[in-house]
C-alpha positions as CSV (number, residue, x, y, z in Angstrom):
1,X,-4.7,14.2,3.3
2,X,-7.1,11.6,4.5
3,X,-10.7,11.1,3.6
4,X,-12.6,9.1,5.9
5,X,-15.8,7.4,4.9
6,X,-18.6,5.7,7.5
7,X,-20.4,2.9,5.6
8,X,-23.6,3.9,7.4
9,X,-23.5,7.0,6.8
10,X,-27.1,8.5,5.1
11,X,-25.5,12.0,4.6
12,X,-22.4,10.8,2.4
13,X,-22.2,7.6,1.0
14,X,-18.5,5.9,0.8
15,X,-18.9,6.6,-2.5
16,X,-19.1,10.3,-2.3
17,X,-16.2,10.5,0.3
18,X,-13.7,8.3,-2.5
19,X,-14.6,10.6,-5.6
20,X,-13.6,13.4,-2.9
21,X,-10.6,11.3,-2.0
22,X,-10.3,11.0,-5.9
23,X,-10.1,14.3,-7.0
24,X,-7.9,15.8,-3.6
25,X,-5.4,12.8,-4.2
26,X,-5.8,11.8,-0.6
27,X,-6.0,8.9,1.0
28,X,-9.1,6.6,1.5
29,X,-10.3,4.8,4.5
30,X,-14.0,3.3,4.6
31,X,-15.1,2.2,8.8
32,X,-17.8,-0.3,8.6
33,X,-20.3,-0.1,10.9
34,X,-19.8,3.2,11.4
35,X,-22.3,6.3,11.1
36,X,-21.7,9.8,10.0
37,X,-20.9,11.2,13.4
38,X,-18.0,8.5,13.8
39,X,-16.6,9.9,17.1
40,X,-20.1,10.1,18.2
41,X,-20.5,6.0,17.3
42,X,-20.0,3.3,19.5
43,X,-17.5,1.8,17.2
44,X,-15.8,5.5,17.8
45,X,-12.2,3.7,18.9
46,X,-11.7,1.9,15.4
47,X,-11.7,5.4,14.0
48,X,-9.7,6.9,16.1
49,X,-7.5,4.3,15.8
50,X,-7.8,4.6,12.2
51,X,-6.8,8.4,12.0
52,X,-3.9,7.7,14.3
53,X,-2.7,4.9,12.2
54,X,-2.8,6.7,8.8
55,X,-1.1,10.0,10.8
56,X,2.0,7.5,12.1
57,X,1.9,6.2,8.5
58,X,1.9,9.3,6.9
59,X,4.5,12.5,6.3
60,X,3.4,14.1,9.0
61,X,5.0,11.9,11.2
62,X,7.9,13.0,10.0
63,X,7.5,16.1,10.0
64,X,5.8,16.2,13.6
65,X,9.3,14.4,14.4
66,X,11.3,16.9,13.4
67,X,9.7,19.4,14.4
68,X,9.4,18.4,18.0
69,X,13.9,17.4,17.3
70,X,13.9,21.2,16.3
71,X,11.7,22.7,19.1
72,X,9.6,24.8,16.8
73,X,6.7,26.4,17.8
74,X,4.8,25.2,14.5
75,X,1.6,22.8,14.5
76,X,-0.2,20.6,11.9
77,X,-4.5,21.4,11.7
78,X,-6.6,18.0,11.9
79,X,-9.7,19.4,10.1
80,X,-12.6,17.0,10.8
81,X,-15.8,18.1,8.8
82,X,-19.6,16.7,9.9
């Protein structure tokens, strides 16, 4: 799981979003100069980029991998919440 934090953001702080990171055991990435509605921003590449990093990074990778080697008809849910 990723948690993604905007430093500008005046509805969560970073600091809310990594005690949620905290207590999910997911990982924590913080965009500066971002705002709350990230792919909304103008800096909304470097997030995206972000998310597709950590998801190349990540397990499901993997398991996007093999399902795509096994042709099954299964997906994996980004969830982004605002």
């Amino acid at each position: 799981m990723l948690s993604l934090g905007a430093d500008e953001d005046t509805f969560f702080r970073p600091a809310q979003i990594r005690k949620t990171a905290e207590a999910y055991n997911a990982d924590y990435i913080n965009m500066k100069n971002t705002s709350h509605a990230m792919m909304l921003d103008s800096h909304w590449q470097e997030s995206a980029d972000a998310i597709n990093t950590w998801l190349k990074k990540s397990r499901y990778n993997t398991e996007l991998n093999s399902m795509r080697d096994n042709k099954k008809a299964e997906s994996i849910s980004l969830f982004i919440a605002f």
